[in-house]
Structure formats: structure tokens, C-alpha cells
C-alpha angles and dihedrals in degrees: 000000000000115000112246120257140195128005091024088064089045121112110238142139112283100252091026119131114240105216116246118291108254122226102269087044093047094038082056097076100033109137101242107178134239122261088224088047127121142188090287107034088054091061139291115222117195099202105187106191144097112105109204090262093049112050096134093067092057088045088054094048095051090048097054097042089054084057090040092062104263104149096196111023112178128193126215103190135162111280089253091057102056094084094058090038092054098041090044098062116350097197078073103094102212136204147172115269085231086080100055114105109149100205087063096047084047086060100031085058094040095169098357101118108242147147142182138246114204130191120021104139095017118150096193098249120157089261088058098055093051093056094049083050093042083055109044089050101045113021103099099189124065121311124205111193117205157169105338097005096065091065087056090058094040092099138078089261095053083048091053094049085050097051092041094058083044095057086046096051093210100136143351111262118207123192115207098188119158108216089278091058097040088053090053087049096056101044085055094052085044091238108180129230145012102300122192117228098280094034091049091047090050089042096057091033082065100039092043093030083221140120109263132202114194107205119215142094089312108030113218114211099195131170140194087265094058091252106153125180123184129218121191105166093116143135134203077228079080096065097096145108114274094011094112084051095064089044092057094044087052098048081043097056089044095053093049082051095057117253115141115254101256083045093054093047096051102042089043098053098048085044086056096044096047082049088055097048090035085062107039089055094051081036117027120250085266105059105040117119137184091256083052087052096062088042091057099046096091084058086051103050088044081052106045101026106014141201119344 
């Protein structure tokens, strides 16, 4: 995995927002690929989403972390999902959540760099739980924990499961919440008191030992070191459904890419920011949608990290 750089070498007050990475800074750890590279070696994300009910939200994450440089994106859904997943972009290979058992992809992907993104389009079911334990415990690469899958952490015993990974070192874990599921978060790790955006993002990074990005207006990155970085790129174009989807597809491809945690944070959410605002000015604030996102992100990476 790339080492961090800036701010995350930086001296600062524990708590203390880091102001937003700037372009050069950002353009520095884009993923360009090699020109010996294939389908594995530039990165395997395992996205495990899409309830029945949700499909939408698996078919949006693939997508973005196709645009976002994975070379090989697979998709474990819910059997009833398959069909939309594999209409919507062919280049997705789909499956039924039934085949995801992370000890065996582990194995199966032996030194390809890879991660796994859990929980767009969850609904929070029983079967559903088991597969965000299953892959904290088990996953050894990099986990990004999002939509319905971080309710399913926000008690003692999904604290447990995080810290647990923590004291095992096994792999990096990355919490994508907006402030609704923060606030669930923290009510589930009995934080205490009313925290303001980067307080409440240092506050869960220590009780999850986990990355946090804390989703809004201005986007905190925080870590179990205090570390906060701000990001306020951002547009009301982004309010909007799937959108965090896409977000969470974006920071997954990067980390199988990769890119160390702080770094795929960072360079996704400003990627995701300069799409929105890519697409509301072609498209008014009003009109974007997720879908118009995706289709912006070439224009975001031309205009953050350039031509290579």
C-alpha cells in the first residue's frame, strides 16, 4: 500500500482541522497506471450491496469505481439484484451475495492489490449483518463501510468487531457516515455530548479505530490519532440519492488501487466534489443526478490532476 503523504505527516493539534489538500498535492497521489499493468494488478474491488430492494445503489458504486481506475470490480447482491446489476453495465461481474466469503477471496487474490466496499443498498436483515461481520473479520485488505451497513456497526457489539480488526492489524477500515449516521454511531459507541463536525469525526475514529469521513457541506477525513482534514469543495448538486454511492465506489476503487486510506479519502472526495460541480454547471444545481456524477468524473480528474 502507498505510504500517506501530506497533511497526515504534518504537525498539528490533535482535533484540529487540516485545511483541504490543494491540486498539486492531490494530482501527486493519482493512481496512473502502469503501462505493464492488467485487469488485476490495477486493483480488485469486492463491493458487496445491493438489497433486493436497492439495486440501484450496487449498479452506482460499480460504476464509479470503474471511473475511478479499478481494473476488475465485482459485485456480491442479493439474488434478486443480479438481473438490474448486470443490464445496467455489463463490464460489473455480478454475483449472488451467497458467494461471498472473504477468507477464500483473500486466498484466491493472494498479492493483487485489492479492497472491499460493504453496505450500499443495505436494508439492515439478519443476512446482512452476517456478511458486514464475516467481513470485518475476515477481509485482510482494506474495508470501507457504508450506507446500511454502518447501522449495523452503530452498537457495542460493531464496535467491538472494529477494534477488534484494529488490535489484529490485518487491514485498514474506513467509515463513510453522513451526520444521521454519525449520530447513530455515536449513540451506539455512548459518546457523550453534543460534537461539532470535526470533534464528532475524531471522536468515532477513536472509538471505531477507523478512518472516518464525515459526509456534509464541508466533509471531515479524521483518524484514531486526531488527525482531521477538511474538505469543502462541495455543492448542494450533491444532495442528492445515490450520490454517496457513488462517493463510496470512488474512495473503494482508490484503495484497491493502492492509495493509502487518508490518500483515498482525500483524493476521492475532492474527485467527487469537482463531478458534482462539473455537472451542475453543464446541468444546473437543480437537475444532477448520481447517474450525471459518474458521467462528470473524467472532467474531474482533467481538472484536479490533469493529463498523464
Amino acid at each position: 500500500m502507498r505510504s500517506p503523504t501530506d497533511p497526515a505527516s504534518a504537525p498539528n493539534t490533535a482535533g484540529t482541522p487540516l485545511p483541504s489538500r490543494d491540486n498539486a498535492a492531490l494530482a501527486a497521489l493519482a493512481p496512473w497506471p502502469d503501462p505493464q499493468a492488467n485487469k488485476y494488478t490495477r486493483g480488485k474491488l469486492s463491493l458487496v450491496a445491493g438489497a433486493a430492494a436497492y439495486p440501484g445503489a450496487a449498479c452506482l458504486a460499480g460504476a464509479a469505481a470503474e471511473r475511478a481506475g479499478a481494473g476488475y470490480t465485482e459485485v456480491f447482491c442479493a439474488g434478486e439484484s443480479l438481473l438490474a446489476v448486470r443490464s445496467f453495465r455489463p463490464s460489473l461481474v455480478a454475483r449472488d451475495w451467497r458467494e461471498w466469503h472473504p477468507a477464500r477471496q483473500e486466498a484466491r487474490r493472494s498479492d493483487r492489490t485489492g479492497a472491499c466496499v460493504i453496505g450500499c443498498g443495505f436494508d439492515g436483515d439478519a443476512r446482512q449483518r452476517e456478511l458486514v461481520a464475516e467481513t470485518v473479520r475476515a477481509a485482510t485488505g482494506p474495508v470501507l463501510i457504508d450506507g446500511g451497513a454502518l447501522g449495523l456497526m452503530a452498537d457495542k457489539a460493531g464496535q467491538r468487531l472494529a477494534r477488534e480488526r484494529a488490535e489484529r492489524g490485518v487491514g485498514p477500515l474506513v467509515l463513510t457516515p453522513h451526520g444521521g449516521e454519525a449520530a447513530r454511531l455515536a449513540r451506539g459507541a455512548e459518546l457523550e455530548g453534543a460534537l461539532g463536525g470535526p470533534e464528532l469525526a475524531c471522536a468515532l475514529a477513536r472509538a471505531y479505530r477507523a478512518l472516518i469521513v464525515l459526509k456534509g457541506p464541508i466533509t471531515f477525513i479524521a483518524d484514531a490519532e486526531g488527525i482531521v482534514e477538511t474538505m469543502d469543495r462541495g455543492t448542494a448538486a450533491l444532495a442528492k440519492a445515490g450520490t454517496g454511492d457513488v462517493l463510496a465506489g470512488i474512495i473503494g476503487a482508490l484503495l484497491a488501487q493502492g492509495l493509502a486510506p487518508r490518500d483515498a479519502a482525500a483524493l476521492g472526495c475532492a474527485l467527487h466534489a469537482e463531478a458534482g460541480q462539473a455537472a451542475a454547471q453543464e446541468l444546473t444545481e437543480i437537475c444532477v443526478s448520481a447517474e450525471d456524477v459518474i458521467a462528470s468524473l473524467p472532467q474531474a480528474v482533467r481538472a484536479i490532476v490533469g493529463a498523464h
